[in-house]
Gaussian input, Z-matrix of N, CA and C with variables (Angstrom, degrees):
# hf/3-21g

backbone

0 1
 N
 C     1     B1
 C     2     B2     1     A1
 N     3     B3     2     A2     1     D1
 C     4     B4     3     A3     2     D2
 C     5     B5     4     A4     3     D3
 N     6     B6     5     A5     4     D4
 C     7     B7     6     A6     5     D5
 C     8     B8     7     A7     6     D6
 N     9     B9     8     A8     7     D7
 C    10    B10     9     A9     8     D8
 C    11    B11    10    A10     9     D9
 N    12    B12    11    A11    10    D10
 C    13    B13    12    A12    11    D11
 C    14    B14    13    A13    12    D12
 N    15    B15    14    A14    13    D13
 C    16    B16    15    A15    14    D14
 C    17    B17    16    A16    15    D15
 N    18    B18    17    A17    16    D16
 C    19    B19    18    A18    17    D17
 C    20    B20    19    A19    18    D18
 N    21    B21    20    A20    19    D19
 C    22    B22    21    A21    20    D20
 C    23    B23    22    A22    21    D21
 N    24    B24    23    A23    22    D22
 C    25    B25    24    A24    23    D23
 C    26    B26    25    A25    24    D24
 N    27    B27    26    A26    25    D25
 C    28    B28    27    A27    26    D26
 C    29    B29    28    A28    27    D27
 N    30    B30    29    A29    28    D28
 C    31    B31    30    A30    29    D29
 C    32    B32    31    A31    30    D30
 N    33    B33    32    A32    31    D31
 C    34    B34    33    A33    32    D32
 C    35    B35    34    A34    33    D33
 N    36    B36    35    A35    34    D34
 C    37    B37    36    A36    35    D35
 C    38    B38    37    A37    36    D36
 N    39    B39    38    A38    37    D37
 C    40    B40    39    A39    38    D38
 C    41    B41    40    A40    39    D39
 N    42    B42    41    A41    40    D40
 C    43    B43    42    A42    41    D41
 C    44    B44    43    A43    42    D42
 N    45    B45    44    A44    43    D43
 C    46    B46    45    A45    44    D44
 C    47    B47    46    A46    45    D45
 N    48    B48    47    A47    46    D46
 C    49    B49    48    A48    47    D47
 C    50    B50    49    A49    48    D48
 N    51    B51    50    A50    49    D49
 C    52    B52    51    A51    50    D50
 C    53    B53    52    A52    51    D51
 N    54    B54    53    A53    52    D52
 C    55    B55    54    A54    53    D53
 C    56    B56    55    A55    54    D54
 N    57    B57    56    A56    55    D55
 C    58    B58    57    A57    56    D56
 C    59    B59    58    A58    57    D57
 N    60    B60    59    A59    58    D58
 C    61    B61    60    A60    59    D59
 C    62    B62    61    A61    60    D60
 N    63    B63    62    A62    61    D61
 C    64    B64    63    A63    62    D62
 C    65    B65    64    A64    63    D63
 N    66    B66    65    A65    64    D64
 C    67    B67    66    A66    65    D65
 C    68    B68    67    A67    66    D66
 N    69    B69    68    A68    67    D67
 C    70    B70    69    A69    68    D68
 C    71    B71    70    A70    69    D69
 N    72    B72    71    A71    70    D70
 C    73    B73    72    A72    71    D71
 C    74    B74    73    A73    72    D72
 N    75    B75    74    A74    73    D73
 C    76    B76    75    A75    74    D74
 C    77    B77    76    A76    75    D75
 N    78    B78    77    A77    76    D76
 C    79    B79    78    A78    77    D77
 C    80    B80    79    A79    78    D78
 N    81    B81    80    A80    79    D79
 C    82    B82    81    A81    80    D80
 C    83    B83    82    A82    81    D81
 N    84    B84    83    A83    82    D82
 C    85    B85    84    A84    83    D83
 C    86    B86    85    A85    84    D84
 N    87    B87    86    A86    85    D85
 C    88    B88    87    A87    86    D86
 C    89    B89    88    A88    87    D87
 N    90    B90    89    A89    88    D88
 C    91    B91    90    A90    89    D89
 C    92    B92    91    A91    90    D90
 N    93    B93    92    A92    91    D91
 C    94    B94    93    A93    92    D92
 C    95    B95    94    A94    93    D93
 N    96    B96    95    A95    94    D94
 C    97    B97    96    A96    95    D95
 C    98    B98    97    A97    96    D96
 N    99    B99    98    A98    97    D97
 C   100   B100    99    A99    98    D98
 C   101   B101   100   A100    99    D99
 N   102   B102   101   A101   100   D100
 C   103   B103   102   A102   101   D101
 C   104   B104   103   A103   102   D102
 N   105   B105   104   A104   103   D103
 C   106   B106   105   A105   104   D104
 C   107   B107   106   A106   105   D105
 N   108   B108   107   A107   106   D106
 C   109   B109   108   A108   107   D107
 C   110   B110   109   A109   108   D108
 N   111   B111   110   A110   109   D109
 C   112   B112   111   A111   110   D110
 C   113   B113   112   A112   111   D111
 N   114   B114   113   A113   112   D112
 C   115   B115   114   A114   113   D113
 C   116   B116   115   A115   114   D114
 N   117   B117   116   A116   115   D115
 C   118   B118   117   A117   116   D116
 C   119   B119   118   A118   117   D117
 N   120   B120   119   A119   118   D118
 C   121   B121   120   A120   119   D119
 C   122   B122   121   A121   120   D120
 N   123   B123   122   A122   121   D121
 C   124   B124   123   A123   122   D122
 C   125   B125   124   A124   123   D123
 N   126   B126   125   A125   124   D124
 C   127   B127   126   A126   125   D125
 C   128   B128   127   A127   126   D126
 N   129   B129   128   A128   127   D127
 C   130   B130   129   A129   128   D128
 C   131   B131   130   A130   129   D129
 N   132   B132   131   A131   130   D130
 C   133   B133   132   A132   131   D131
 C   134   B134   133   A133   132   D132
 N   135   B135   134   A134   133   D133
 C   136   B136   135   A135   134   D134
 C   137   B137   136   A136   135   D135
 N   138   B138   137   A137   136   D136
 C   139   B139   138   A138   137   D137
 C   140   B140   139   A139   138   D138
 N   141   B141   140   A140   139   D139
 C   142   B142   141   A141   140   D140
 C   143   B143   142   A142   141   D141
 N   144   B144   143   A143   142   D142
 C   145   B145   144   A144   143   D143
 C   146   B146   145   A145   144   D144
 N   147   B147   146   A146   145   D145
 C   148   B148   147   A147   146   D146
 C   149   B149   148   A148   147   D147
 N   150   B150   149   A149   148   D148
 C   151   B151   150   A150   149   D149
 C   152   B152   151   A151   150   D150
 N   153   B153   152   A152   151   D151
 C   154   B154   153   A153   152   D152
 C   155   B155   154   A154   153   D153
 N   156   B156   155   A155   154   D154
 C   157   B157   156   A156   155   D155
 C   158   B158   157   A157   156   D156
 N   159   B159   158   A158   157   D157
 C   160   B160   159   A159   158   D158
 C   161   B161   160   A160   159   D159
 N   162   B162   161   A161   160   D160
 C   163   B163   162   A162   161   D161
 C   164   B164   163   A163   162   D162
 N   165   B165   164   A164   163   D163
 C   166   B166   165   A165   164   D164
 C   167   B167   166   A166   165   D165
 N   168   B168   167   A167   166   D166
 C   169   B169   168   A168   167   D167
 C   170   B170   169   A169   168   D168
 N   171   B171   170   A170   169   D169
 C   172   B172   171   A171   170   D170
 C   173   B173   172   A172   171   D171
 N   174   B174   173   A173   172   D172
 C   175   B175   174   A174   173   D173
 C   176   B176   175   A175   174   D174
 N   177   B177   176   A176   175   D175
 C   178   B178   177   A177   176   D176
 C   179   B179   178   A178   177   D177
 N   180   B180   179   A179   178   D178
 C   181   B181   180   A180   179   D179
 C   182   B182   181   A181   180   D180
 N   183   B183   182   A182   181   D181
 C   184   B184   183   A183   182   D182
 C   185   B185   184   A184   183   D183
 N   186   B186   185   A185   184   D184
 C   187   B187   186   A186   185   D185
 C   188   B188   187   A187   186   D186
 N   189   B189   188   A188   187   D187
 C   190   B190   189   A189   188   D188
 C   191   B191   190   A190   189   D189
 N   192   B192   191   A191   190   D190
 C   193   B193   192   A192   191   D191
 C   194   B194   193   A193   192   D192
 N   195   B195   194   A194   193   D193
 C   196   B196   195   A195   194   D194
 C   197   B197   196   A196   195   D195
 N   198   B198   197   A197   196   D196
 C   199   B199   198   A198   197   D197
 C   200   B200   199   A199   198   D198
 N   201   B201   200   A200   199   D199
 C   202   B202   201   A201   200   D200
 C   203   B203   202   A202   201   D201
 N   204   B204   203   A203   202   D202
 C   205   B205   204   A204   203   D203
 C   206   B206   205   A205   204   D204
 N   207   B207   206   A206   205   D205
 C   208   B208   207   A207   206   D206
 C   209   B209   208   A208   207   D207
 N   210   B210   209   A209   208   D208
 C   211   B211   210   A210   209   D209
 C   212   B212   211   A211   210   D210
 N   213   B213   212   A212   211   D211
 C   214   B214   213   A213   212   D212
 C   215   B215   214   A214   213   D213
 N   216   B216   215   A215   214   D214
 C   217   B217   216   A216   215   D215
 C   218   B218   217   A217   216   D216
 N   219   B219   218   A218   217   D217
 C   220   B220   219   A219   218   D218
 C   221   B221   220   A220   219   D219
 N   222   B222   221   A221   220   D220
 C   223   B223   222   A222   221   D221
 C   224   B224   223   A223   222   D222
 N   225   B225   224   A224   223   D223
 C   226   B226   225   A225   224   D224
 C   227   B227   226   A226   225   D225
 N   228   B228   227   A227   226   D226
 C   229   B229   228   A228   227   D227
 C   230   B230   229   A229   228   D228
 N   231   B231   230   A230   229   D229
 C   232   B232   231   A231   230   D230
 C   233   B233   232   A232   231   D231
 N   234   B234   233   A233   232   D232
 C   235   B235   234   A234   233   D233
 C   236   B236   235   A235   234   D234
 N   237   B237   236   A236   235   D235
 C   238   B238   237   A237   236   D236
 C   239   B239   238   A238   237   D237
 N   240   B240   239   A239   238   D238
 C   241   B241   240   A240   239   D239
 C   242   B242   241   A241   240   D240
 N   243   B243   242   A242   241   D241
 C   244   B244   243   A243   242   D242
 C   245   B245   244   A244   243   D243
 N   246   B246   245   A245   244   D244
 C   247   B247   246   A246   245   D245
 C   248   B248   247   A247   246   D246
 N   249   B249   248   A248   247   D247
 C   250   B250   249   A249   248   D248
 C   251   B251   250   A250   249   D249
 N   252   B252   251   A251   250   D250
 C   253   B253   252   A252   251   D251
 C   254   B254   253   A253   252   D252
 N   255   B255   254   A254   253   D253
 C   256   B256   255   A255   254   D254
 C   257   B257   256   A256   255   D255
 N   258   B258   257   A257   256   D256
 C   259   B259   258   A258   257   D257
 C   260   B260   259   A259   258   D258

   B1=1.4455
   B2=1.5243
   B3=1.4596
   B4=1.0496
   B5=1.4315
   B6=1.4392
   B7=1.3942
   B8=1.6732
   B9=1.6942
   B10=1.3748
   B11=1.4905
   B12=1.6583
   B13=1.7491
   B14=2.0845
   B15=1.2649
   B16=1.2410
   B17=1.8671
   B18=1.6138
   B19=1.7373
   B20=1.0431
   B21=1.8578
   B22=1.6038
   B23=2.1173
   B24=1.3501
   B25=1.4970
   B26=1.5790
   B27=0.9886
   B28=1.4367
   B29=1.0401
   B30=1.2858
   B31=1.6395
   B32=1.9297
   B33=1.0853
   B34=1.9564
   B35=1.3888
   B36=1.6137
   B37=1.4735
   B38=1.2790
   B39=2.0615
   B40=1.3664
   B41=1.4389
   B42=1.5724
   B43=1.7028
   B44=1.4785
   B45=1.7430
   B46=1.4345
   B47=1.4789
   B48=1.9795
   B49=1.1163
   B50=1.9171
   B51=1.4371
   B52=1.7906
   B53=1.2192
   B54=1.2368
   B55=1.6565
   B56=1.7075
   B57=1.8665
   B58=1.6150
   B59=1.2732
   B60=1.8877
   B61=1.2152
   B62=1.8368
   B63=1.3509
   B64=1.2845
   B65=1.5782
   B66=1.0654
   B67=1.5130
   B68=1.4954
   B69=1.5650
   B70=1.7862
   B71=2.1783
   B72=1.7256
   B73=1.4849
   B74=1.5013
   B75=1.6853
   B76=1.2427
   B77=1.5987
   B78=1.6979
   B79=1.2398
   B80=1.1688
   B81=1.2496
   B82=1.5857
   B83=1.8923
   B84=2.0610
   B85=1.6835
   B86=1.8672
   B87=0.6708
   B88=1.4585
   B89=1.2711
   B90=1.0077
   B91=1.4731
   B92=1.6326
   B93=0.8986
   B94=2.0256
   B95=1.6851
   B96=1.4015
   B97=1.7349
   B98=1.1139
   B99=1.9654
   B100=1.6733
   B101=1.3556
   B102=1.6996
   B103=1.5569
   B104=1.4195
   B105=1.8958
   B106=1.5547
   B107=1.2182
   B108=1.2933
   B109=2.1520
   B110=1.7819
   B111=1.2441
   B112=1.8821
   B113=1.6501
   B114=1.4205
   B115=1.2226
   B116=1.4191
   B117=1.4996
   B118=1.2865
   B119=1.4222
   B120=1.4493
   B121=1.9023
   B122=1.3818
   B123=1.2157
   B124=1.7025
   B125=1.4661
   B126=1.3792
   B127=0.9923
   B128=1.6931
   B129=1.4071
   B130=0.9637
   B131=1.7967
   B132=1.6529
   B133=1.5263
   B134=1.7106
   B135=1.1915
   B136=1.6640
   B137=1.1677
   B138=1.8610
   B139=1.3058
   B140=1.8497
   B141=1.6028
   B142=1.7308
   B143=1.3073
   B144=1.5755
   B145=0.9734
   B146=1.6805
   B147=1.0312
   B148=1.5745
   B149=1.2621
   B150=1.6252
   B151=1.7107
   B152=1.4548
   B153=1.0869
   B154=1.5229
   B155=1.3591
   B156=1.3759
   B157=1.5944
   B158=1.6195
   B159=1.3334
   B160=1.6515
   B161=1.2655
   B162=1.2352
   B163=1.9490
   B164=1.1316
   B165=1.9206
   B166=1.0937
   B167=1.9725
   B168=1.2889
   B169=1.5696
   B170=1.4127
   B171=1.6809
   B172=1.5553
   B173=0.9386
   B174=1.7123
   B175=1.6544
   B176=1.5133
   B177=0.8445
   B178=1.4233
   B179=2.0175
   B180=1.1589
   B181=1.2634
   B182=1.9503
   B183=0.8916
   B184=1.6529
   B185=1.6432
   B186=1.2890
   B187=1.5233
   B188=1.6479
   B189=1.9892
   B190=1.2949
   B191=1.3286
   B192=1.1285
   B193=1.7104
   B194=1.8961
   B195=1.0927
   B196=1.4339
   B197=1.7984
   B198=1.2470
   B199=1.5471
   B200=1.7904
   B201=1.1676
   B202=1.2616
   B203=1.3137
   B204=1.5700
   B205=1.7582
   B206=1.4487
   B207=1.5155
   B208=1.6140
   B209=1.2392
   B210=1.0094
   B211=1.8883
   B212=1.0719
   B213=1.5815
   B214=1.3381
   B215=1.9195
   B216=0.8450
   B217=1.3416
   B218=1.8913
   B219=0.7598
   B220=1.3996
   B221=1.0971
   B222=1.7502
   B223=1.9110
   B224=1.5551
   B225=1.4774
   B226=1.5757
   B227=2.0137
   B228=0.8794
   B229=1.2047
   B230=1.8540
   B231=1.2244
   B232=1.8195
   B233=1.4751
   B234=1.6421
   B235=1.5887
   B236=1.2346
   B237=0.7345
   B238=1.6025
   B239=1.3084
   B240=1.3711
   B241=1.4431
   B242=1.1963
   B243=1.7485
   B244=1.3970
   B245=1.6870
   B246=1.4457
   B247=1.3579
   B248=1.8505
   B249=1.7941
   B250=1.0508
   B251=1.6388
   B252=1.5263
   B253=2.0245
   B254=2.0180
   B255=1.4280
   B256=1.2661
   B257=1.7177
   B258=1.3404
   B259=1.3809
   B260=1.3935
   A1=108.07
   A2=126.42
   A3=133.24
   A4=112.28
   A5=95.90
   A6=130.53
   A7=115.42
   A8=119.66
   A9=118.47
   A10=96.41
   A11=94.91
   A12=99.73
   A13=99.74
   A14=110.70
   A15=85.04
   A16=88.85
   A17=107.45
   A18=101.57
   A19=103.63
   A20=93.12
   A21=117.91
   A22=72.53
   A23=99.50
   A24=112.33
   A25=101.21
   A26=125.27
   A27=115.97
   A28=129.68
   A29=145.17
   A30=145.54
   A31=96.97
   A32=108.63
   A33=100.62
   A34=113.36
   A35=104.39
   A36=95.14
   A37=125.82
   A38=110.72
   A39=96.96
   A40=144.49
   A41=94.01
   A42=89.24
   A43=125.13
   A44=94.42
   A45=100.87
   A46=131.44
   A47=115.29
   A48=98.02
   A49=115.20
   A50=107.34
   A51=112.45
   A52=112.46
   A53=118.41
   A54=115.80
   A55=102.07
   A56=106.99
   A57=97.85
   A58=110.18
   A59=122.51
   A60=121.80
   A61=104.94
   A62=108.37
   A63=127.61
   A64=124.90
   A65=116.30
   A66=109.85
   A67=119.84
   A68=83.46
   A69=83.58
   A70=95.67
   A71=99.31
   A72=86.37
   A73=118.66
   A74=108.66
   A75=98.69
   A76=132.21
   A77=117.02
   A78=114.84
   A79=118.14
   A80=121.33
   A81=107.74
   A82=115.07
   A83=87.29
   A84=96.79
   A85=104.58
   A86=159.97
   A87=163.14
   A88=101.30
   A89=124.53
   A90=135.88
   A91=109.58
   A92=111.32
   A93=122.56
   A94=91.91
   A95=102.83
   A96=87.39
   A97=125.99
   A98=98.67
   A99=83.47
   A100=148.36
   A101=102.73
   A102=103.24
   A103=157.89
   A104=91.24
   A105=120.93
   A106=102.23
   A107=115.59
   A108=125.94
   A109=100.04
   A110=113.84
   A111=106.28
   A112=102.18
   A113=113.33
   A114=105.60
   A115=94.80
   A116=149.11
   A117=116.13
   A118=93.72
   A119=113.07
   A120=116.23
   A121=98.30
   A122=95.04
   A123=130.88
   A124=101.15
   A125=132.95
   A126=151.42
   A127=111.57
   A128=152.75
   A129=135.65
   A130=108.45
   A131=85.73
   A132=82.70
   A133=121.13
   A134=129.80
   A135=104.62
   A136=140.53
   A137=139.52
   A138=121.54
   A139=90.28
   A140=97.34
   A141=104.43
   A142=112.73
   A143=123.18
   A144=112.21
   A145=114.46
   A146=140.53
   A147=140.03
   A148=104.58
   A149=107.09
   A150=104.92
   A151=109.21
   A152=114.71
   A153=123.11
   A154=125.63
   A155=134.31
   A156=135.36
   A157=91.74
   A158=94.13
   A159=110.97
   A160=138.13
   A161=145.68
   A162=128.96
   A163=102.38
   A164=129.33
   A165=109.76
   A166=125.55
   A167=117.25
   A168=120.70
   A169=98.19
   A170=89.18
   A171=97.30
   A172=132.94
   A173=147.71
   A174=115.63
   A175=96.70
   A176=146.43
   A177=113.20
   A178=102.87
   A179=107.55
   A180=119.12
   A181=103.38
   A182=124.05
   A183=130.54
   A184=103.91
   A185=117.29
   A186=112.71
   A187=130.50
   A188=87.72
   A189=93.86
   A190=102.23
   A191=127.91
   A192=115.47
   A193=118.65
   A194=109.52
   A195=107.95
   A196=132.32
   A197=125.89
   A198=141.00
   A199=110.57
   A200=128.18
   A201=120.75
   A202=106.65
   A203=118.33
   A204=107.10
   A205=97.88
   A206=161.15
   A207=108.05
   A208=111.96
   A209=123.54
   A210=123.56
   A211=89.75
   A212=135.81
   A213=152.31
   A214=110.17
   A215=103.19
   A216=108.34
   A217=110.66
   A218=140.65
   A219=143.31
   A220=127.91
   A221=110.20
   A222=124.35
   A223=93.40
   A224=128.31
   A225=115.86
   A226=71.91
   A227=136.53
   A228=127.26
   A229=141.01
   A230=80.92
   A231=92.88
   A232=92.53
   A233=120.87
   A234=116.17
   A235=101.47
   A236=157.01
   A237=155.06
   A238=97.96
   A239=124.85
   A240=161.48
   A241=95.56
   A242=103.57
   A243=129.04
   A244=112.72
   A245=125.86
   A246=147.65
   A247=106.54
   A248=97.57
   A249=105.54
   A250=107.75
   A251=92.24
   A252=93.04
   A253=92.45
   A254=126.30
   A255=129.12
   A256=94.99
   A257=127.32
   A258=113.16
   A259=97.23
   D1=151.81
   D2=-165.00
   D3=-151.74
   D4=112.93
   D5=-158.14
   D6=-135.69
   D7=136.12
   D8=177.94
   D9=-96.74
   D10=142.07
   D11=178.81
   D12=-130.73
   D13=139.42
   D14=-166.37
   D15=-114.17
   D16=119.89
   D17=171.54
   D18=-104.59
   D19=-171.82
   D20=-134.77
   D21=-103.14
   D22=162.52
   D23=-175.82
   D24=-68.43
   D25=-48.78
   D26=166.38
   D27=-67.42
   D28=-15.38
   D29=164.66
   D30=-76.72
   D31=-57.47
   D32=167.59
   D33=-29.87
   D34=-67.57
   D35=-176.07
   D36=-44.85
   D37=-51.37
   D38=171.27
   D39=-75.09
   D40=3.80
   D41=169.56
   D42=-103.26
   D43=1.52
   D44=157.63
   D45=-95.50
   D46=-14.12
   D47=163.77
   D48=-78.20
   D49=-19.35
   D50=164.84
   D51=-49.09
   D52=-20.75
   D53=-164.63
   D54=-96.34
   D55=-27.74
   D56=-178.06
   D57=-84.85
   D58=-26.80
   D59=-169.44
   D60=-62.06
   D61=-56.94
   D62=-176.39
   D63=-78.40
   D64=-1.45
   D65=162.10
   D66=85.67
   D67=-17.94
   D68=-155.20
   D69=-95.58
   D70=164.41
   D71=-176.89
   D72=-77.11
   D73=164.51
   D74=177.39
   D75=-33.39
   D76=-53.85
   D77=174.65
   D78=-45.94
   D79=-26.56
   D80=-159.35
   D81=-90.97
   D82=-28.96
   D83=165.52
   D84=-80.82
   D85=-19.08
   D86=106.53
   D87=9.50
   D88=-84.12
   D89=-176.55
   D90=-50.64
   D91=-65.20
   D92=-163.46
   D93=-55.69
   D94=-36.10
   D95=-171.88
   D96=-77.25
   D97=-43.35
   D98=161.59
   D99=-64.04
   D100=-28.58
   D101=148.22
   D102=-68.96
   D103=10.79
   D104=163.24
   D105=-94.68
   D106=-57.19
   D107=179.55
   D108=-40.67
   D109=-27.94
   D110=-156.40
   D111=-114.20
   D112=-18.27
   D113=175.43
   D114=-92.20
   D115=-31.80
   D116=-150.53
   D117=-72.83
   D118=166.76
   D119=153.30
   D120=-54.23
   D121=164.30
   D122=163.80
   D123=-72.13
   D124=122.63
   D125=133.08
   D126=11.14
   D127=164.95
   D128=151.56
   D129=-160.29
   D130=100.10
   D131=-176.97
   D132=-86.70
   D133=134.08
   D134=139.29
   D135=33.00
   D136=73.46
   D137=-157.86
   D138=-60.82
   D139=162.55
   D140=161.83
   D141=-50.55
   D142=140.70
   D143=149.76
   D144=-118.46
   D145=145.63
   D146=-176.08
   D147=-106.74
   D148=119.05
   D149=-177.12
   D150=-88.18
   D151=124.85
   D152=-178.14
   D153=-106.18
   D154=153.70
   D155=-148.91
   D156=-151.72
   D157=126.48
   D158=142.63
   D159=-26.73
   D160=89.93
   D161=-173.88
   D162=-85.06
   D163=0.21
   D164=-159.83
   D165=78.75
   D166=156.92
   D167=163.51
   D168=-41.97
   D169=137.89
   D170=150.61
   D171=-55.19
   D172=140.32
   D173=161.70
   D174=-93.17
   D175=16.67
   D176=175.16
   D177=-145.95
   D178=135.40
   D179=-167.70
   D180=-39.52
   D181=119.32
   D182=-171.66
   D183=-94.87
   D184=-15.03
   D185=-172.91
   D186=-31.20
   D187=-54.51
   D188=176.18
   D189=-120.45
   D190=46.45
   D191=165.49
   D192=-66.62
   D193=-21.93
   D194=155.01
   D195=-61.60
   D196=-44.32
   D197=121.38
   D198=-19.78
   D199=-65.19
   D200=-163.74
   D201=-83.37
   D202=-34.72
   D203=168.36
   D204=-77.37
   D205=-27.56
   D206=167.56
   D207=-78.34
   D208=-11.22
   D209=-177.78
   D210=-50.64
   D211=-71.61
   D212=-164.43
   D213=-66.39
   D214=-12.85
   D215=177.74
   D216=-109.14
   D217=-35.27
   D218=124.79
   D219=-16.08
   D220=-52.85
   D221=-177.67
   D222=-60.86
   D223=-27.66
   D224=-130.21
   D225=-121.89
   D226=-43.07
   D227=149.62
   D228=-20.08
   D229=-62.21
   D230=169.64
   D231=-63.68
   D232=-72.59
   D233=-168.57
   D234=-47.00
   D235=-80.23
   D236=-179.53
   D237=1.06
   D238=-72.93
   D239=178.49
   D240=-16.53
   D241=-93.33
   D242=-165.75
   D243=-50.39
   D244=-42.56
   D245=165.80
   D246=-28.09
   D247=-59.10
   D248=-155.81
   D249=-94.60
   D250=-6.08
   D251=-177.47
   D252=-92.18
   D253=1.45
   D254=-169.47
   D255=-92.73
   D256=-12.72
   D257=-155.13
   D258=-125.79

């Protein structure tokens, strides 16, 4: 079958230095690899695991700390403001 495949500059190279070690023509190292690439299994790593730690109680009520950083981000806004309408 005859098909255009367009590769990445580094997979060329290696199927052209496969092609000088081995003798054989490009198609045929072309071929053998992908039918090494498709028969092996898939790899199978390790799901992630994320090691996680205690901080302990909060000390300070967290409810609205989302509320208090734009409150606080707003405050620093206006100053910004006023700073820059002074100069």
């Amino acid at each position: 079958m005859r098909t255009t495949v367009t590769l990445d500059l580094d997979v060329h190279r290696l199927l052209k230095e496969a092609e000088r070690r081995s003798g054989q023509p490009f198609k045929q190292v072309l071929n053998d690899a992908l039918r090494a690439g498709l028969k092996r299994p898939p790899a199978r790593t390790p799901p992630f695991k994320q090691r996680v730690f205690s901080l302990g109680r909060p000390r300070v009520d967290l409810t609205k700390a989302g509320a208090l950083a734009a409150e606080l981000e707003d405050l620093e806004i206006i100053a910004k403001g006023r700073r820059d309408a002074r100069r």
